[in-house]
N, C-alpha and C positions, 0 to 999 in steps of 0.2 A: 430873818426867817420866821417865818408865822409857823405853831404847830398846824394848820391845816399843809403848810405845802409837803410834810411828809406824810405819804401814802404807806397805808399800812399794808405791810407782807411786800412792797420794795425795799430791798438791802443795797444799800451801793459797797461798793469794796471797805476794809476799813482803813485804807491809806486814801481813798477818795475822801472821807469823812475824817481821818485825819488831818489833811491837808484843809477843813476848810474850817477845822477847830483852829490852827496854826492862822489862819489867815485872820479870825476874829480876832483873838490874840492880839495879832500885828493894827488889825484897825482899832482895838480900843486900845491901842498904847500899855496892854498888861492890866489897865484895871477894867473892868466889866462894869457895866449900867447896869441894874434891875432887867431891861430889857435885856443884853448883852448877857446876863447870866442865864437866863431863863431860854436864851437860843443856847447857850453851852452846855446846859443840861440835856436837852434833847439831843442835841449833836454825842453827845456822851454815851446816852442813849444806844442811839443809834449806832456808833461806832462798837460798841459792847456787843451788841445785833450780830455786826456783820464780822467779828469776831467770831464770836457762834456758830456763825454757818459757817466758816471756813473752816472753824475746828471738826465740825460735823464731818462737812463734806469729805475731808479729808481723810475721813477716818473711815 
């Protein structure tokens, strides 16, 4: 995942975004690349995000 493919002010759920942190995970065998870190960060990010709004929303 390149930072341009995330648009900013889109939130996907954060079980959407969790699921595809779990899925890097699974494809880099538990250790991360430079590259593979650097998608886990944003994905971190992001999933923090759509926490937020949920917490928001719900309140």
């Amino acid at each position: 995942m390149s930072p341009d493919s995330l648009l900013p002010g889109s939130v996907r759920s954060a079980a959407a975004v969790n699921e595809q942190i779990r899925a890097l995970w699974l494809r880099a065998g538990g250790t991360l690349s430079a590259q593979e870190r650097a998608e886990y960060e944003l994905l971190v990010v992001e999933w923090a995000e759509a926490i937020r709004a949920a917490v928001i929303e719900a309140a």
